[in-house]
PDB file of N, CA, C and O in Angstrom, chain B, residues numbered from 101:
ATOM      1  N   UNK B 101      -9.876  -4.714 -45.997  1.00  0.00           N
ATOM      2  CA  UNK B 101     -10.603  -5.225 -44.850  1.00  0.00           C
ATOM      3  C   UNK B 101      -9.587  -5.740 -43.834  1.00  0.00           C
ATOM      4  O   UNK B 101      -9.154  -6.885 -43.955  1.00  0.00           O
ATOM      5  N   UNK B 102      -9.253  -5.077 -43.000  1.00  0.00           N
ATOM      6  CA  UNK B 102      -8.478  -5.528 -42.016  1.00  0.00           C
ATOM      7  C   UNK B 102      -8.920  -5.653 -40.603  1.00  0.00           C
ATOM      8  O   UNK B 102     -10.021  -5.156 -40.367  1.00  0.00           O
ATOM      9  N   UNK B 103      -8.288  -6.218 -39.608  1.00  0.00           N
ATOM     10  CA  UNK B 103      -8.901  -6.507 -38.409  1.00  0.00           C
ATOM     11  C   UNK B 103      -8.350  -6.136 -37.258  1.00  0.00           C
ATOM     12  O   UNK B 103      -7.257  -6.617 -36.959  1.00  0.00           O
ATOM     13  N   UNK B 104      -8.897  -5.355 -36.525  1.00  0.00           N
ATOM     14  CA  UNK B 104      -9.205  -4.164 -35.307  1.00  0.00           C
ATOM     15  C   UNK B 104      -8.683  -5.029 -34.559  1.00  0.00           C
ATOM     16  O   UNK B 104      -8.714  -6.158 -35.047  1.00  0.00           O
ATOM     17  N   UNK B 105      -7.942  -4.901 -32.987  1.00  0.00           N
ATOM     18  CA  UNK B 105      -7.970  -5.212 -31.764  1.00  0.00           C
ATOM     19  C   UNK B 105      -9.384  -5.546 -31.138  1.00  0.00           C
ATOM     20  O   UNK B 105      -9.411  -6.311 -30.174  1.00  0.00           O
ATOM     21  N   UNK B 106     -10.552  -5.018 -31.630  1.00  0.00           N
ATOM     22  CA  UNK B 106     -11.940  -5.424 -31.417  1.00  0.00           C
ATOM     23  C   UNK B 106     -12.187  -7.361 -31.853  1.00  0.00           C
ATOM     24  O   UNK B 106     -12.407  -8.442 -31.306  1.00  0.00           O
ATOM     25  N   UNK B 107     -11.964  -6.775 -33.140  1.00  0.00           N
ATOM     26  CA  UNK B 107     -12.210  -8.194 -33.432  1.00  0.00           C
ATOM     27  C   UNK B 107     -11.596  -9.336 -33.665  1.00  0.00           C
ATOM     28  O   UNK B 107     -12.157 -10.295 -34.195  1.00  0.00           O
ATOM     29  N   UNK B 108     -10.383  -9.326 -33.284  1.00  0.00           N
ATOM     30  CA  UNK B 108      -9.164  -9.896 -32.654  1.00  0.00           C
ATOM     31  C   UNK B 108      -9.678 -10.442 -31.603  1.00  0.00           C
ATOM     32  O   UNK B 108      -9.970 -11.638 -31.569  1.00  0.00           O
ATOM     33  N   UNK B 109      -9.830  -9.712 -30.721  1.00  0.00           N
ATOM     34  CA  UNK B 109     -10.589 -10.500 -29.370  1.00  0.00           C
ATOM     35  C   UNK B 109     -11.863 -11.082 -29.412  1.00  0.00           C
ATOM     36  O   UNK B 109     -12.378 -12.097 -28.944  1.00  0.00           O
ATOM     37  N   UNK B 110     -12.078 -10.516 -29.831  1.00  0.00           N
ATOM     38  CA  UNK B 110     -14.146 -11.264 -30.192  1.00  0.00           C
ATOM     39  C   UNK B 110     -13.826 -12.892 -30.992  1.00  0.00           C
ATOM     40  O   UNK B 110     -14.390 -13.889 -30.542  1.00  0.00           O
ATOM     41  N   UNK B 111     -13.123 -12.968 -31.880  1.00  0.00           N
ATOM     42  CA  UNK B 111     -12.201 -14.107 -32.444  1.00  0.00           C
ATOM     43  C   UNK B 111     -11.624 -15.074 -31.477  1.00  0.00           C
ATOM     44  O   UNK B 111     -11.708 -16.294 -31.621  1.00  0.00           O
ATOM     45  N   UNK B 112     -10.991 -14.434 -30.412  1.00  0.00           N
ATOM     46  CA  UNK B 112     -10.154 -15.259 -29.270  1.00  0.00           C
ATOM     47  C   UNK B 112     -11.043 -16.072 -28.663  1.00  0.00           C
ATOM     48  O   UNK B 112     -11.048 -17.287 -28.460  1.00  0.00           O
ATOM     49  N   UNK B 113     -11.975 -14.990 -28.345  1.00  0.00           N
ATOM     50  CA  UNK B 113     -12.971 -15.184 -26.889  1.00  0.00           C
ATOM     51  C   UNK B 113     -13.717 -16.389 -27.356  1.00  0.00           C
ATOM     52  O   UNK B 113     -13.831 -17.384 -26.640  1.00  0.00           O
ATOM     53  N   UNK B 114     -14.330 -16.286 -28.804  1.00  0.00           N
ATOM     54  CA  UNK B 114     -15.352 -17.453 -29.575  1.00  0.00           C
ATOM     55  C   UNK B 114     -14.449 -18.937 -29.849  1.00  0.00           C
ATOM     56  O   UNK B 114     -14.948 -20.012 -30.182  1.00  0.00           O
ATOM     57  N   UNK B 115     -12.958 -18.651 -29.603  1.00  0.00           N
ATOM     58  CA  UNK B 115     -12.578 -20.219 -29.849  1.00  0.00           C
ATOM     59  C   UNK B 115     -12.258 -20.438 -28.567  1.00  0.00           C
ATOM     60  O   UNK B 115     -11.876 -21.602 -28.452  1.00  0.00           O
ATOM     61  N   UNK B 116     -12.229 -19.661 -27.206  1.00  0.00           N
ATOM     62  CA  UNK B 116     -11.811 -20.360 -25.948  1.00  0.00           C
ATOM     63  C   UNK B 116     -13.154 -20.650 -25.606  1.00  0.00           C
ATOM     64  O   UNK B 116     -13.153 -21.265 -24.540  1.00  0.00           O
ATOM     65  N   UNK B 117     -14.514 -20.444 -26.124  1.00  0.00           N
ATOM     66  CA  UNK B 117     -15.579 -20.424 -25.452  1.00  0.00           C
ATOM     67  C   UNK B 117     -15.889 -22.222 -26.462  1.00  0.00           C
ATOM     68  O   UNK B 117     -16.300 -23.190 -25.821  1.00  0.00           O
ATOM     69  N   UNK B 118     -15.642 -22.320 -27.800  1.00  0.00           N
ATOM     70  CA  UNK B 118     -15.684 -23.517 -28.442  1.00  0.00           C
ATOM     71  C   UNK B 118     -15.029 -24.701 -27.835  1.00  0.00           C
ATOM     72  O   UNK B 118     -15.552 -25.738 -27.428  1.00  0.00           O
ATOM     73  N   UNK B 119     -13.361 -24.225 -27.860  1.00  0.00           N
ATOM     74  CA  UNK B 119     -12.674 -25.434 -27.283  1.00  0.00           C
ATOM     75  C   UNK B 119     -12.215 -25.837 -26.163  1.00  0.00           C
ATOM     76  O   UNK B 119     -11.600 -26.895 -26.036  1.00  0.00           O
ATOM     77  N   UNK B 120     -12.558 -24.744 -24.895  1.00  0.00           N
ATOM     78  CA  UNK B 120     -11.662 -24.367 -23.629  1.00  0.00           C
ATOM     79  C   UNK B 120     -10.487 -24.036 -23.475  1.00  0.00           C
ATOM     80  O   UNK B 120      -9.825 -24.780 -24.199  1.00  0.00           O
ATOM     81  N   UNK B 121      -9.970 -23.486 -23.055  1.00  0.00           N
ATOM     82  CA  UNK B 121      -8.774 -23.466 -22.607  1.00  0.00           C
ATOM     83  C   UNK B 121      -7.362 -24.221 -22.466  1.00  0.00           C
ATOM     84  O   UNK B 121      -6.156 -24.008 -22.596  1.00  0.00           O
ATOM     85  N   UNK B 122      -8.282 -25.249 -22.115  1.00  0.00           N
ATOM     86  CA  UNK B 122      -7.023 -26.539 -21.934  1.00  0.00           C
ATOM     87  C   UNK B 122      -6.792 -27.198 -23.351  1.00  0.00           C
ATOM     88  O   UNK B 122      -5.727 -27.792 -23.515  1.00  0.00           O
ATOM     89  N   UNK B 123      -7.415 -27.161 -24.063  1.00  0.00           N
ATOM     90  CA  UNK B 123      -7.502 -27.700 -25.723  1.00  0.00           C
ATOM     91  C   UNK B 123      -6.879 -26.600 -26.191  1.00  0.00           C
ATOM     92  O   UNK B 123      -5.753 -27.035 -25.951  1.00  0.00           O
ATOM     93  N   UNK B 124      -6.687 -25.638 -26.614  1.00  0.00           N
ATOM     94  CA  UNK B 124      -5.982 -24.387 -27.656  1.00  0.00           C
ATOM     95  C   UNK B 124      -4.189 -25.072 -27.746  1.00  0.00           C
ATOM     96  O   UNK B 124      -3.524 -25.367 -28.740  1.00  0.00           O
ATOM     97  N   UNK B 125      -3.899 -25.129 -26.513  1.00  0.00           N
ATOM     98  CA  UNK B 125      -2.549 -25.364 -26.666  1.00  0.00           C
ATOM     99  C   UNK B 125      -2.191 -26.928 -27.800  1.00  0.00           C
ATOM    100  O   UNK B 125      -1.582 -27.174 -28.840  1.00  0.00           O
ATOM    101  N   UNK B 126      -3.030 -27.661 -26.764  1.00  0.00           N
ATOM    102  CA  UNK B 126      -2.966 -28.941 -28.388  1.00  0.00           C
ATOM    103  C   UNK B 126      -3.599 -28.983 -29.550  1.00  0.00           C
ATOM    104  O   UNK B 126      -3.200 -29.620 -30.525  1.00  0.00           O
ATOM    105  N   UNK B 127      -4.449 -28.418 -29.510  1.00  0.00           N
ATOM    106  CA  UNK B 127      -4.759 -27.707 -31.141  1.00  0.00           C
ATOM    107  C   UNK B 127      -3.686 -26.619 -31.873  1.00  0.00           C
ATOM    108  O   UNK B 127      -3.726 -26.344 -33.072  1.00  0.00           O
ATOM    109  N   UNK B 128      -2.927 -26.179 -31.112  1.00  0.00           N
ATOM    110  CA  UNK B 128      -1.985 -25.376 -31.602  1.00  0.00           C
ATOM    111  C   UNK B 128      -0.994 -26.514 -31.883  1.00  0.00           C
ATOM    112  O   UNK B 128      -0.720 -26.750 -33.060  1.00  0.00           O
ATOM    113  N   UNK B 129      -0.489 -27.170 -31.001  1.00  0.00           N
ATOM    114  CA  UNK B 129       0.323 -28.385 -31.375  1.00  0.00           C
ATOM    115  C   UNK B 129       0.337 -29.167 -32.592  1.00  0.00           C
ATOM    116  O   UNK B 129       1.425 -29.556 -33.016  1.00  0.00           O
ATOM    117  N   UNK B 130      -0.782 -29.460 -33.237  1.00  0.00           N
ATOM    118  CA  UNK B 130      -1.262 -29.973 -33.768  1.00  0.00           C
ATOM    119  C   UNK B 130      -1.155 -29.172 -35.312  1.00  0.00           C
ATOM    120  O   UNK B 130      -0.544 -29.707 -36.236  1.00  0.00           O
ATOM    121  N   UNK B 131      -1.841 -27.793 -35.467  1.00  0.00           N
ATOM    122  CA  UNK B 131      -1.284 -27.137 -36.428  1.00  0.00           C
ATOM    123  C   UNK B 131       0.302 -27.365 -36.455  1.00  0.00           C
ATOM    124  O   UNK B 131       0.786 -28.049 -37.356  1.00  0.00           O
ATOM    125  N   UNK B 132       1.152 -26.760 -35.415  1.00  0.00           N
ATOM    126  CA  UNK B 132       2.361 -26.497 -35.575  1.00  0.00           C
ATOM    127  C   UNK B 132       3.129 -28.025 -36.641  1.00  0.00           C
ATOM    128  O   UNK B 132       3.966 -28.002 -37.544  1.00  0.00           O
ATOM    129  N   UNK B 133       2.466 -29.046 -36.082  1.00  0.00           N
ATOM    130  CA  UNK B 133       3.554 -30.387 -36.512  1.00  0.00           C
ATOM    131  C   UNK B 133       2.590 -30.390 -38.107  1.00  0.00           C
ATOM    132  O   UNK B 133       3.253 -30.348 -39.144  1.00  0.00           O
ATOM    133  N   UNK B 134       1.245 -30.434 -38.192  1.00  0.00           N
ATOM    134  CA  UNK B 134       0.983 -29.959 -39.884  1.00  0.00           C
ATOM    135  C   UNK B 134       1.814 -29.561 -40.763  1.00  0.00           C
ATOM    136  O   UNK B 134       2.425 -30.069 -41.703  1.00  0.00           O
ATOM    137  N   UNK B 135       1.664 -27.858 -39.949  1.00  0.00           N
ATOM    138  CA  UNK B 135       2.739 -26.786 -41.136  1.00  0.00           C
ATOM    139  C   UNK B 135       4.316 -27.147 -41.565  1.00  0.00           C
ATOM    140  O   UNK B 135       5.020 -26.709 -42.476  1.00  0.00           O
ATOM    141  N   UNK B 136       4.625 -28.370 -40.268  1.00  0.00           N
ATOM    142  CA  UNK B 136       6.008 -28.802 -40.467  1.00  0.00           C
ATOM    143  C   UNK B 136       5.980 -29.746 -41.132  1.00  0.00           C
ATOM    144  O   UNK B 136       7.044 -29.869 -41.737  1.00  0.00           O
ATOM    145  N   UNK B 137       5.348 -30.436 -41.322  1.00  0.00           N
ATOM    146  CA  UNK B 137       5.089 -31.986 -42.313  1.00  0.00           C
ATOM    147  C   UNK B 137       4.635 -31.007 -43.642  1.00  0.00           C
ATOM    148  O   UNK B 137       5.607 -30.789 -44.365  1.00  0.00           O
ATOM    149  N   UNK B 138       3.821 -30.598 -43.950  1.00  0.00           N
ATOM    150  CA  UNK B 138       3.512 -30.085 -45.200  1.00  0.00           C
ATOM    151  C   UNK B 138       5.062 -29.096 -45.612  1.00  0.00           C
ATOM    152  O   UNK B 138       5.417 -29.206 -46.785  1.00  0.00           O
ATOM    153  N   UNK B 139       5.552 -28.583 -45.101  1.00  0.00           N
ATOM    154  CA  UNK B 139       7.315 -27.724 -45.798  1.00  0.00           C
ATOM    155  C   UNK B 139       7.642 -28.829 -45.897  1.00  0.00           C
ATOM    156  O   UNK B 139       7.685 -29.238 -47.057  1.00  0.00           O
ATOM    157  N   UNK B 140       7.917 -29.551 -45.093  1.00  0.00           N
ATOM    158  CA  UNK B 140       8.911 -30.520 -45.042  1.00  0.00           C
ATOM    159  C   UNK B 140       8.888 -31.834 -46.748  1.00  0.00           C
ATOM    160  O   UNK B 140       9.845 -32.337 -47.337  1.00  0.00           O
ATOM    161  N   UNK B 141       7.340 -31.966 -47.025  1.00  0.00           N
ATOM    162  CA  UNK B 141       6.584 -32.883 -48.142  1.00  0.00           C
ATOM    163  C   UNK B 141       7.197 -31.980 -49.293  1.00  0.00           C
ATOM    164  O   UNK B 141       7.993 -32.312 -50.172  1.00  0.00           O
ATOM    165  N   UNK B 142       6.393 -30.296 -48.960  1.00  0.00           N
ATOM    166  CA  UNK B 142       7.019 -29.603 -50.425  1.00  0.00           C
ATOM    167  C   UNK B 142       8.806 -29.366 -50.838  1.00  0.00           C
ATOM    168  O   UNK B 142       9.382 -29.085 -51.889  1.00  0.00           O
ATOM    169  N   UNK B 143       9.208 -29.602 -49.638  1.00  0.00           N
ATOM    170  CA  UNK B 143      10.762 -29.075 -49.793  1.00  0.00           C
ATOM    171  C   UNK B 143      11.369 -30.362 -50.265  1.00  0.00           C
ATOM    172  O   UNK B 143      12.432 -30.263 -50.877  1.00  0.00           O
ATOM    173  N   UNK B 144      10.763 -31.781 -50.041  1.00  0.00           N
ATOM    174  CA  UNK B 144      11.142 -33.330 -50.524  1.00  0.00           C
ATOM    175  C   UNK B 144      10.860 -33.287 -52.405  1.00  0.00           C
ATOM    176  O   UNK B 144      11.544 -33.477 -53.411  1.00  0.00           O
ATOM    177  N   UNK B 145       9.527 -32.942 -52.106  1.00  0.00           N
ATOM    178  CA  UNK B 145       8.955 -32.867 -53.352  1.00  0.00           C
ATOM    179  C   UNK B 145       9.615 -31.907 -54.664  1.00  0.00           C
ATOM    180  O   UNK B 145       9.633 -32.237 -55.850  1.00  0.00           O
ATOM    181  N   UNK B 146      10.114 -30.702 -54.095  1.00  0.00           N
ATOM    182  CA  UNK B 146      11.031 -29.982 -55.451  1.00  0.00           C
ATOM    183  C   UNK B 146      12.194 -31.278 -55.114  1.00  0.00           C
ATOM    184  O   UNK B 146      11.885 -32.357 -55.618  1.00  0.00           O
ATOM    185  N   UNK B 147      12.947 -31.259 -54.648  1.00  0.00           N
ATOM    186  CA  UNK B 147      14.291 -32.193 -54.631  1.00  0.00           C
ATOM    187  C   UNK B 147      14.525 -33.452 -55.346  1.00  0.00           C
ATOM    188  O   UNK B 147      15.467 -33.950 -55.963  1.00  0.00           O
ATOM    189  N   UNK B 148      12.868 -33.914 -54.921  1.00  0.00           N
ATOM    190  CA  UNK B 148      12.532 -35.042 -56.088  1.00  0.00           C
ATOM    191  C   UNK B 148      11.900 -34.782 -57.481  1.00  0.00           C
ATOM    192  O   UNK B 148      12.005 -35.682 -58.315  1.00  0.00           O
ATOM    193  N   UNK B 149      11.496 -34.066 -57.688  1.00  0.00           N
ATOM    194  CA  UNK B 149      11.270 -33.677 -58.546  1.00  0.00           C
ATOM    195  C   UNK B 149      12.495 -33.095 -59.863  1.00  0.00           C
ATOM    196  O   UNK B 149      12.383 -32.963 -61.082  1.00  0.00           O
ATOM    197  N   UNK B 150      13.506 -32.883 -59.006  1.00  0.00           N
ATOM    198  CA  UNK B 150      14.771 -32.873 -60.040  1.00  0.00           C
ATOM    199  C   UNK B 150      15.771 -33.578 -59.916  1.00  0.00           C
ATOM    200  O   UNK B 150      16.683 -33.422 -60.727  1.00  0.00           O
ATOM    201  N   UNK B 151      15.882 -34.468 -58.964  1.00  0.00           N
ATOM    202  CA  UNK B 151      16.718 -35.819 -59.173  1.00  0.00           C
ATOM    203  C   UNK B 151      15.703 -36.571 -60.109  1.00  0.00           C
ATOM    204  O   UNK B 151      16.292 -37.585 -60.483  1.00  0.00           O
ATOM    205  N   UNK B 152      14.521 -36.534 -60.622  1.00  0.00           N
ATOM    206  CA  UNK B 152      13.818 -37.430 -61.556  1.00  0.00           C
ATOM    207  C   UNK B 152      13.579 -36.924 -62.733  1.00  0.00           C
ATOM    208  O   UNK B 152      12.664 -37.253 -63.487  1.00  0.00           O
ATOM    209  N   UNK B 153      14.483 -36.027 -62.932  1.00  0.00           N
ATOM    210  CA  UNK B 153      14.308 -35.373 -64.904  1.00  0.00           C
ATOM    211  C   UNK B 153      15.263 -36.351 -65.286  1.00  0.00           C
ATOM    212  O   UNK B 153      16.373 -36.636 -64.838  1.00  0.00           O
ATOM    213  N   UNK B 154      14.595 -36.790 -66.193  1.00  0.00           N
ATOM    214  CA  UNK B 154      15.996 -37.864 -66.813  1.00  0.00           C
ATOM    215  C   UNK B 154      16.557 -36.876 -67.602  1.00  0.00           C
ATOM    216  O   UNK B 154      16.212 -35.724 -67.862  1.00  0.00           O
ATOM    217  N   UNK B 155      18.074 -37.995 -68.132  1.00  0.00           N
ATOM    218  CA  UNK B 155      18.847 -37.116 -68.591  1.00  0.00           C
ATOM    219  C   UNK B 155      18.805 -37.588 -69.800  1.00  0.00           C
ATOM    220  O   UNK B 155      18.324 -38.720 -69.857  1.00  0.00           O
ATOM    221  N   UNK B 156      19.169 -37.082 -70.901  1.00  0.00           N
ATOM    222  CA  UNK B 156      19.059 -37.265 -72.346  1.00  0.00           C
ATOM    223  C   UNK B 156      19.806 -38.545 -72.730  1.00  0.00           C
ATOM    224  O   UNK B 156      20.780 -38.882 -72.057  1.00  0.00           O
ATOM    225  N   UNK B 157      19.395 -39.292 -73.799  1.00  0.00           N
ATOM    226  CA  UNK B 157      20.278 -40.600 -73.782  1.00  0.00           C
ATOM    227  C   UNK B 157      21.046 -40.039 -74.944  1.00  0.00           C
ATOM    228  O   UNK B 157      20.646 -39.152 -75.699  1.00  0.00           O
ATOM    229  N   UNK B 158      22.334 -40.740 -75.000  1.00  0.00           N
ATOM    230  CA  UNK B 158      23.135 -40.140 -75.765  1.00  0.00           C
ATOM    231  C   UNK B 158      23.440 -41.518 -77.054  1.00  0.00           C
ATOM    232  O   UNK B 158      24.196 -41.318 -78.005  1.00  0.00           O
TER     233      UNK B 158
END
C-alpha cells in the first residue's frame, strides 16, 4: 500500500485546511525539537545504561 502524488496532496491540502498555514511551520518546529530530545534521551540512555553494569566484586 503505497501513496500516489494524489494522495500526498489530498493529505497536504487536509492539514493546511485544519491548521492554516501560518501554524505548519511551528508544528513542524515542534516535531523537529521532539525527534531531537527523544535521540538525544535514547542515545543518554544506552550510555547509561553501561556505565551502570556493575562490575564483579572480587
Amino acid at each position: 500500500m503505497s501513496f500516489g502524488p494524489t494522495e500526498i496532496f489530498i493529505i497536504l491540502l487536509i492539514v493546511v485546511l485544519l491548521f492554516g498555514a501560518k501554524k505548519i511551520p511551528e508544528l513542524m518546529k515542534g516535531v523537529g525539537k521532539g525527534i531531537k530530545e527523544f535521540k538525544n534521551a535514547t542515545e543518554n540512555k544506552d550510555s547509561d545504561t553501561e556505565s551502570e553494569t556493575p562490575s564483579k566484586p572480587e
